[in-house]
N, C-alpha and C positions, 0 to 999 in steps of 0.2 A: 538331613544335614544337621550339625551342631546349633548351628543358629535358631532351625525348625524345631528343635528339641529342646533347646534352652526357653526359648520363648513358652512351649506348651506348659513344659517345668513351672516355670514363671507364674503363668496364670493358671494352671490347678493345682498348685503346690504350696506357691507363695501366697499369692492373691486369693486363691478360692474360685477362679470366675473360670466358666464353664466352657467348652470347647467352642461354641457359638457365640462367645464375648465378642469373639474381631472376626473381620473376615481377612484371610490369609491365601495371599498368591503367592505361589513359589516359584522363585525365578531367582538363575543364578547371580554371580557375585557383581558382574558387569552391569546385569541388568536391573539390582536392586540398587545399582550407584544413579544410573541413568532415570531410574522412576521417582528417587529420590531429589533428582536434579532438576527433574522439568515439572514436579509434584503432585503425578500422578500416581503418587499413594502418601498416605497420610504420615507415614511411620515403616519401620522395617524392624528385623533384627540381625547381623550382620555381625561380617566378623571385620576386626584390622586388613589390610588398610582403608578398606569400601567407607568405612565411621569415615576416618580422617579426610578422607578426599572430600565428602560430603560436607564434614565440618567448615573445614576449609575454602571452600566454596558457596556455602549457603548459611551468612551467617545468622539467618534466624534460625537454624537447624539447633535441633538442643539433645542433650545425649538423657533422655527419662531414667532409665536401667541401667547401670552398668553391668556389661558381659556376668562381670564374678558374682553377682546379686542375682540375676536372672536365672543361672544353674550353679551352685559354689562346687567350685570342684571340677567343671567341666572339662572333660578330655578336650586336646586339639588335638596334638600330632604324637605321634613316635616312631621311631628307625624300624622298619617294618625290612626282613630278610626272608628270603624262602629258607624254612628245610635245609630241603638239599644244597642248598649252600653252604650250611653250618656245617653241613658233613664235609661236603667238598671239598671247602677251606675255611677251615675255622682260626686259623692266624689271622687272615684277609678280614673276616667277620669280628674277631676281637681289633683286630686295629680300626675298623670301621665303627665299632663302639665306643672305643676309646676318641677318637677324633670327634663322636658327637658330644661325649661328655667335656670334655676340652670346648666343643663349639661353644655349645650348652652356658656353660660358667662367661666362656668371653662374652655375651648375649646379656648375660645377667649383670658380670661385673664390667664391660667396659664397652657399652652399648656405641658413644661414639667413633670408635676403633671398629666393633661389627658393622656399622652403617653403612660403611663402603661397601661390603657384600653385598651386604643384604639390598642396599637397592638397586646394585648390578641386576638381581634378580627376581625382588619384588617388583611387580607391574614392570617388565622388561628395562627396566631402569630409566623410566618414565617419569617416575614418583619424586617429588622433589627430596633434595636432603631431610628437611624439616616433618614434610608428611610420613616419612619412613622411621625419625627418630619418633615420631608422635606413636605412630604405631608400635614401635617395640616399647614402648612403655608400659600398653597397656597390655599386656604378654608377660603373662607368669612362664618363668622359662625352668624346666625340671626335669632331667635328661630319667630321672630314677622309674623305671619300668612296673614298681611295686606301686606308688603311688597312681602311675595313669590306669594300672589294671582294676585300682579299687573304683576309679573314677568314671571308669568305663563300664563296670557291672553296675554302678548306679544308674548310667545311661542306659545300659540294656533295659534292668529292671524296669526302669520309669517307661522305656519304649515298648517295651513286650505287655505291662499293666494297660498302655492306651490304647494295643491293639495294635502297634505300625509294624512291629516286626513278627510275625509267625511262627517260623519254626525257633524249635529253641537251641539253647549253646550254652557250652560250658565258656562261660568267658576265660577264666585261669585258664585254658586248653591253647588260647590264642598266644600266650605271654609266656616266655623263655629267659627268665633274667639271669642265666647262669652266668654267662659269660660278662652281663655287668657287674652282677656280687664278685667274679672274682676281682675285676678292678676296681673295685672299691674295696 
């Protein structure tokens, strides 16, 4: 996971401290909110909005790291399409890049206008107003495909050097920004 990765980053990267510094359970996003709520683990590392709910609720909870300090640069997400779809239809595929760059910008530039989405469908629309504006804050938002590929071969890199990942990969081989160059 990004979190599991950011965190190793962290302590042999930044800090120096050695795989056997923490002891690290890995458990998903639900169940790092719930271990963190009843305080059966010390600390986590997490992504939005798991932080905010925790904060929110436990206010001796204290944020040590920030996500962008723990790994700078870190991939989250991007608009991920088969193939064969591109070939299939690649009108459909460019309107559907276009519409996230468009997301993209409203995310960035007019976060209380996305919030209504967004918590329709973060935490099934659970999540209070405020914990979901909390969370897009802390989200660098960057629709550009050239920026997440550099950021991602950092991640491989870092991941293939600790041994988590095996076989290897061309990362460039994963990324197709034709279709966002031409809209931009």
């Amino acid at each position: 996971s990004v979190p599991a990765a950011a965190l190793q980053y962290w302590l042999r990267k930044q800090i120096h401290a050695g795989p056997d510094a923490i002891r690290a359970v890995y458990q998903g996003e639900n169940q790092v909110v719930q271990a963190l709520l009843t305080g059966a683990v010390d600390g986590a590392a997490a992504l939005d909005p798991a932080i905010d709910i925790v904060m929110a609720r436990r206010p001796d909870a204290r944020i040590v790291v920030e996500g962008s300090r723990l790994f700078p640069g870190q991939p989250g997400a991007g608009l991920l399409v088969r193939e064969s779809l591109i070939k299939k239809d690649p009108q459909y595929v460019r309107e559907l890049v276009a519409a996230h760059i468009q997301a993209t910008q409203l995310l960035r530039d007019h976060p209380r206008q996305a919030a209504v989405a967004v918590q329709k469908y973060l935490g099934g629309g659970r999540l209070s107003e405020a914990i979901v504006l909390q969370s897009m804050k802390n989200v660098v938002y960057d629709a550009d495909p050239h920026r997440l590929e550099q950021n991602t071969k950092t991640l491989y890199d870092f991941q293939s050097h600790i041994g988590v990942l095996k076989k290897p990969l061309v990362v460039h081989d994963l990324f197709d920004t034709q279709i966002y160059d031409q809209l931009k």
